[in-house]
C-alpha positions as CSV (number, residue, x, y, z in Angstrom):
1,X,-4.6,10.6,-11.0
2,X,-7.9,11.7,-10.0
3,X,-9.6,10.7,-6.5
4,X,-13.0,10.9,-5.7
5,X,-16.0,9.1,-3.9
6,X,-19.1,7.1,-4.7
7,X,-21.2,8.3,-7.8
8,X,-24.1,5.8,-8.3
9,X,-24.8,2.4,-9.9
10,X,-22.8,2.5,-12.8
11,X,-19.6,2.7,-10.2
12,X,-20.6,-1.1,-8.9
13,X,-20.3,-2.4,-12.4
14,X,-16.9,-0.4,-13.3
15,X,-15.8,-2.6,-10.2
16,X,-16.5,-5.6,-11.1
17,X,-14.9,-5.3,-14.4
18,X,-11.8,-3.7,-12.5
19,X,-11.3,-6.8,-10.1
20,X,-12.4,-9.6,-13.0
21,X,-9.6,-8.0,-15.1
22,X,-7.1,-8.6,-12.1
23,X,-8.0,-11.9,-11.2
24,X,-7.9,-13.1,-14.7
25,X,-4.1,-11.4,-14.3
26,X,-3.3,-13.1,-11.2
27,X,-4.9,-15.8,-10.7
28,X,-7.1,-14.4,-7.9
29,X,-4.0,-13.7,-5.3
30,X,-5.2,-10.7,-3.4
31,X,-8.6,-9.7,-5.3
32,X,-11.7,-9.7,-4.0
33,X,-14.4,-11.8,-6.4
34,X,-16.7,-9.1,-8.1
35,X,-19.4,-10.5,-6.0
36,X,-18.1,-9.2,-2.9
37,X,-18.4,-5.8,-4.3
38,X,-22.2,-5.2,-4.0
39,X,-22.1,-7.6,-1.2
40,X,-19.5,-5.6,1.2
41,X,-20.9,-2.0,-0.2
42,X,-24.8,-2.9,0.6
43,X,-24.8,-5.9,2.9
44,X,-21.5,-5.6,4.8
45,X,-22.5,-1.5,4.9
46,X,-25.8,-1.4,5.0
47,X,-25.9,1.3,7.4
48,X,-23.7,3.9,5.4
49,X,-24.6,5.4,2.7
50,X,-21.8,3.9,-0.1
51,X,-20.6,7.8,-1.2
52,X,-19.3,8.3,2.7
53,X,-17.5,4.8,2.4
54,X,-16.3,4.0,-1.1
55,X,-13.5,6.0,-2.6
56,X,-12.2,5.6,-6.3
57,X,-9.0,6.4,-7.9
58,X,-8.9,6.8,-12.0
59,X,-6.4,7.8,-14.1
60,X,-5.3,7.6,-18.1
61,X,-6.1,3.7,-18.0
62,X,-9.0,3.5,-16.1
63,X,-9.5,2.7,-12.7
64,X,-6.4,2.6,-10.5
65,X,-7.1,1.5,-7.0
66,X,-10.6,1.8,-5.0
67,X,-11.0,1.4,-0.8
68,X,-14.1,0.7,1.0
69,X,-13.8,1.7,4.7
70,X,-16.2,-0.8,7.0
71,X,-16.9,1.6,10.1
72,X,-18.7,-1.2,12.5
73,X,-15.8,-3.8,11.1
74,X,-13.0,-1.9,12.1
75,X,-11.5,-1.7,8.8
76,X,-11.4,-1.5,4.9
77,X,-11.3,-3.9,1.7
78,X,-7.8,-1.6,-0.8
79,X,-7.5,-2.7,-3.9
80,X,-5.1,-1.8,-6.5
81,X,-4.7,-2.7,-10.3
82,X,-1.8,-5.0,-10.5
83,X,0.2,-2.5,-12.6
84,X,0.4,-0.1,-9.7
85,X,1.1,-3.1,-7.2
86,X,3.5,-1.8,-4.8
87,X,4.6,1.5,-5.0
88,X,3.5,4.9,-3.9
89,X,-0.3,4.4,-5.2
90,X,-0.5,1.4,-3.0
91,X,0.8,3.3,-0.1
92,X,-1.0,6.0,-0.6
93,X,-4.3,4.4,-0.8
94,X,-3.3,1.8,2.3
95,X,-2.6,5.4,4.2
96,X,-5.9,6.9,3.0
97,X,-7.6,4.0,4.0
98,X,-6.2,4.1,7.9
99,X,-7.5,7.6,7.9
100,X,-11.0,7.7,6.4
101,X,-12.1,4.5,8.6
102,X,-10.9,6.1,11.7
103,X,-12.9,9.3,10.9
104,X,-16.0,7.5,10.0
105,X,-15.7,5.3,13.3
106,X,-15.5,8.5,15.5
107,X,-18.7,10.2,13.0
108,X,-20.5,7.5,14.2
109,X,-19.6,7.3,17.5
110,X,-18.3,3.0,17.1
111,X,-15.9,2.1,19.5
112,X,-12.2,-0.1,18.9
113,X,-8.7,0.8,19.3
114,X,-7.0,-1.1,17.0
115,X,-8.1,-1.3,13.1
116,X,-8.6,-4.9,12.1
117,X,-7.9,-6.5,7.9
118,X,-7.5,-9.6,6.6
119,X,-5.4,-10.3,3.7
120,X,-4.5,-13.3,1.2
121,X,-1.2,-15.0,2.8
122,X,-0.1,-15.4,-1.1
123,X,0.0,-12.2,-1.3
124,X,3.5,-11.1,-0.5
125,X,3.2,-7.2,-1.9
126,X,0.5,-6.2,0.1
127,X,2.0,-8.3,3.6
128,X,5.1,-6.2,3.3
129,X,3.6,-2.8,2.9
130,X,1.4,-3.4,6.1
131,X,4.1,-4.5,8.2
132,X,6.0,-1.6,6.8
133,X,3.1,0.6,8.1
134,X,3.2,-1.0,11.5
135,X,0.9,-3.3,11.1
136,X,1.1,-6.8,12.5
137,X,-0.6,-10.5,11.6
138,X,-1.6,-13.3,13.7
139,X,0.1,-16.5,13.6
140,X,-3.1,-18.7,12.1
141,X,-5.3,-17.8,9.1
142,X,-8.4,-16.1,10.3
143,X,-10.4,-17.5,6.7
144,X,-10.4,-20.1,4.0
145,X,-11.3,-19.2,0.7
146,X,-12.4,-22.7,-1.1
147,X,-12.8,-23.5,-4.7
148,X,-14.5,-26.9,-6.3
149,X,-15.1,-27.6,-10.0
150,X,-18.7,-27.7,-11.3
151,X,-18.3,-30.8,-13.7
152,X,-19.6,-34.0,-12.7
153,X,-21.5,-32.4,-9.7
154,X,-23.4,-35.1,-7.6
155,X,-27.0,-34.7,-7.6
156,X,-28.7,-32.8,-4.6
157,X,-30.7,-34.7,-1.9
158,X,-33.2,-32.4,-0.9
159,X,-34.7,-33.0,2.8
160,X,-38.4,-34.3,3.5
161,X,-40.4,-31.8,4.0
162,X,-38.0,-29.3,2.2
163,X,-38.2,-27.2,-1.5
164,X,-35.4,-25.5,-2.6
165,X,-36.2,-22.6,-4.7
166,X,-35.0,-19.0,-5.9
167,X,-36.3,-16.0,-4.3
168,X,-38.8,-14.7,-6.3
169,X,-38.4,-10.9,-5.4
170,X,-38.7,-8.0,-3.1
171,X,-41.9,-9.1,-2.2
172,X,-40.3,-11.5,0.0
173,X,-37.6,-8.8,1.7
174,X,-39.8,-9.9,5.1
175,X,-39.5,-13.8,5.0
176,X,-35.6,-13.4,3.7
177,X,-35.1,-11.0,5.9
178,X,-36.0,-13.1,8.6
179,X,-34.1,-16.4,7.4
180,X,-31.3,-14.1,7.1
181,X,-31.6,-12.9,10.7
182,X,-32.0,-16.5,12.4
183,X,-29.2,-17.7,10.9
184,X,-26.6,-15.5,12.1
185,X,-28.2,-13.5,14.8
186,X,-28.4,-10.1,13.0
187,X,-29.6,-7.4,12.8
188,X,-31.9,-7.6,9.5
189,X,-35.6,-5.8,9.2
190,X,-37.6,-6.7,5.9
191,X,-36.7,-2.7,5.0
192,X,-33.0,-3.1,5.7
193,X,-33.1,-6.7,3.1
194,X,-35.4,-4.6,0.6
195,X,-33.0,-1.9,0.3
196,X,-30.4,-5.1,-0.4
197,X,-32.4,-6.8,-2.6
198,X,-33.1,-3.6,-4.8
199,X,-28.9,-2.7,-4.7
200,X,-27.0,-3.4,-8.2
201,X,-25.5,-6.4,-8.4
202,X,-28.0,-8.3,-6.8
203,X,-30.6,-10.4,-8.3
204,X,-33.6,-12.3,-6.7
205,X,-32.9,-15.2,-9.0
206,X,-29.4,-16.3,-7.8
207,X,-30.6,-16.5,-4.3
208,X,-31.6,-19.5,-3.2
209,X,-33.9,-20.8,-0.4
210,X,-35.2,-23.9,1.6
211,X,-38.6,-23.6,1.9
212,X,-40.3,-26.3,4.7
213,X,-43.8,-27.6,4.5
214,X,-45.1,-24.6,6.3
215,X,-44.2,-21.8,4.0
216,X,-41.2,-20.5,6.2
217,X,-37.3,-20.4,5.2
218,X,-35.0,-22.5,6.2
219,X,-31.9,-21.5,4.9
220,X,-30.5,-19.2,1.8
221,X,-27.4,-18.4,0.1
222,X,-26.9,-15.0,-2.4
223,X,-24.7,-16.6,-5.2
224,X,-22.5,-14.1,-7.4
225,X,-21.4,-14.7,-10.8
226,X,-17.8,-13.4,-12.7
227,X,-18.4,-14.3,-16.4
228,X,-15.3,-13.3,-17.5
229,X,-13.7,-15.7,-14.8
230,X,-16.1,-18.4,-15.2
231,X,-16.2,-18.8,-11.3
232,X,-19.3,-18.6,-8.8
233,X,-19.0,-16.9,-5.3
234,X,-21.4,-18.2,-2.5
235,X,-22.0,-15.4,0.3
236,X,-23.2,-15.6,2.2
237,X,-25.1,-19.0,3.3
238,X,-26.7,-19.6,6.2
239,X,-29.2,-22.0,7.8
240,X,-32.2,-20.7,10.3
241,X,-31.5,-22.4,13.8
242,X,-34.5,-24.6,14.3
243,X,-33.7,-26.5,11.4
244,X,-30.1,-27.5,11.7
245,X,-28.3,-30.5,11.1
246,X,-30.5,-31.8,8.6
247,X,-28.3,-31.9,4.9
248,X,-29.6,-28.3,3.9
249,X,-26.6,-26.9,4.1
250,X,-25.5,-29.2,1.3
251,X,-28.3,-30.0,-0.6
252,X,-29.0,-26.0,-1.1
253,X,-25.4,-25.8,-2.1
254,X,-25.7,-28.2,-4.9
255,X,-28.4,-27.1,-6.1
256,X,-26.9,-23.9,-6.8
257,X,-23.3,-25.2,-7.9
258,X,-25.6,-26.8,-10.6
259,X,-27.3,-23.7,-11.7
260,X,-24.2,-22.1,-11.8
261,X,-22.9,-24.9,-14.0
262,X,-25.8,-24.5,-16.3
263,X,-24.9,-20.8,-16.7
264,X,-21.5,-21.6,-18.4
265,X,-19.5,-20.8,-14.8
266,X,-16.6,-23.3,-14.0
267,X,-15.5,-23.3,-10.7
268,X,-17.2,-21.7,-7.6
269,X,-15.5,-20.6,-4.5
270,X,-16.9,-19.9,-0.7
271,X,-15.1,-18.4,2.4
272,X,-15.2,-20.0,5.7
273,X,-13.8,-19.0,9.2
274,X,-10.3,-21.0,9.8
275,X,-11.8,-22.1,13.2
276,X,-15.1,-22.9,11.9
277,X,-15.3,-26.6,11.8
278,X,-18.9,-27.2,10.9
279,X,-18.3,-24.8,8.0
280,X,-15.6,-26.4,6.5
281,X,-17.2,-29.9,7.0
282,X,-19.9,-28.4,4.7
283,X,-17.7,-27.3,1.7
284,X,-15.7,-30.3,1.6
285,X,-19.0,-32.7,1.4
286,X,-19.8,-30.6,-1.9
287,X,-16.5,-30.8,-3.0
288,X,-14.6,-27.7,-2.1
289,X,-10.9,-27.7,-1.2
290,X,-8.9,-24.9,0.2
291,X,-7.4,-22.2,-2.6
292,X,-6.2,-19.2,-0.9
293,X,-6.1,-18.4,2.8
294,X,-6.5,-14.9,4.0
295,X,-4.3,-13.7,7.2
296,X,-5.3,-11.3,9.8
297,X,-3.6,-7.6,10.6
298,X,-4.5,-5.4,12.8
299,X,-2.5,-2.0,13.8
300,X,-3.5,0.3,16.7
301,X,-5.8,3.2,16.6
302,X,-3.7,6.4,17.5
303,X,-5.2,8.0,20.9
């Protein structure tokens, strides 16, 4: 078994084929959709450089197990191939993990004393290991993962005033960038979005925007795809403040569920906060329904 850290691009796509492999194997319980990958290395990250935060475990087969630490979350995304689910390796890696986040928390001087994960309630493995390592879940689900079908899709009502449109590259890091920020009351710089936009795995075409009369954007989601899987990941999505409460949410939604459809994808999921009501209104008028829901842990940082 060999360990070692971040080596460049070709690393994102070794990935992605790693956790498409072990969805197709499990149905999904406890792997993150390939998507997420770029998205929590470069978005999620996008202050750390991905060889201080990504770690990779190989042996005879392949890849065995990789952990990405999230210093300003407070925690880490473990996975491990489902062959190795478990034992020692899992341990191991779930150990490892505790470690390399604390360290890079103190490196950069972010505050916390308790380390904070979420995990999918279905899966039983990985619940038991952490409360054998001490650490403890919350009663509720802190997030819903959704899933609807992309047959038979309703078509999109698109708001006066509104276009809905792909991005049409890093010429437009600035306006996304901006969209981006307004919507969730980050952090993003058009530099911060270019260095996104130009990260494997994404592709200007699969996001999508609302464009009002006035040139400015409205709202965006970044779609994923997993071919082998057939299933589309929205993440994230996001509508700019002023313009609220006016069916983008859904329209840009459906227009995307049906690009994915045309792409040969069946199913496409999204993630919502349990508590966040709006959200889940939204999924369920395009037709999502709960799949999976993803519990919270959290274990105290050691003095």
């Amino acid at each position: 078994m060999e360990r070692r850290a971040y080596r460049g691009e070709q690393d994102v796509a070794l990935l992605q084929a790693f956790n498409a492999a072990a969805i197709a194997a499990t149905d999904g319980c406890g792997f993150l959709h390939p998507g997420d990958i770029p998205h929590h290395i470069f978005n999620g990250n996008k202050s750390f450089q991905p060889a201080e935060v990504l770690t990779i475990w190989e042996d005879g087969a392949g890849v065995a197990a990789w952990v990405l630490v999230g210093p300003r979350h407070r925690g880490f995304d473990a996975q491990v191939r489902p062959d190795l689910r478990g034992g020692t390796l899992e341990r191991d890696v779930l150990g490892y993990a505790e470690v390399r986040t604390i360290e890079s928390m103190r490196r950069h001087g972010i505050e916390g004393d308790r380390l904070e994960i979420e995990t999918y309630r279905c899966d039983t493995i990985r619940a038991g290991l952490l409360t054998g390592m001490g650490w403890a879940s919350g009663d509720d689900p802190l997030y819903v993962i959704n899933r609807a079908g992309l047959s038979g899709l309703p078509e999109p009502v698109i708001p006066d005033g509104y276009t809905i449109r792909r991005v049409r590259g890093v010429q437009e890091a600035a306006a996304v960038a901006e969209v981006h920020a307004a919507a969730f009351g980050s952090s993003w710089t058009p530099d911060l979005y270019r260095t996104v936009m130009e990260s494997p795995g994404y592709a200007p075409e699969r996001e999508f925007v609302a464009e009002a009369a006035d040139g400015t954007l409205a709202a965006f989601t970044v779609t994923w795809h997993d071919p082998v899987n057939r299933t589309g990941l929205f993440e994230p999505v996001g509508t700019h403040r002023d313009h609220r409460r006016r069916g983008l949410g859904t329209a840009l939604l459906l227009v995307a569920m049906h690009a994915m459809a045309d792409a040969g994808l069946e199913h496409a999921e999204v993630v919502n906060e349990n508590t966040n009501e709006a959200s889940r209104a939204l999924y369920a008028r395009c037709g999502f329904v709960p799949r999976y829901l993803l519990d919270g842990y959290s274990k105290p940082i050691p003095g």
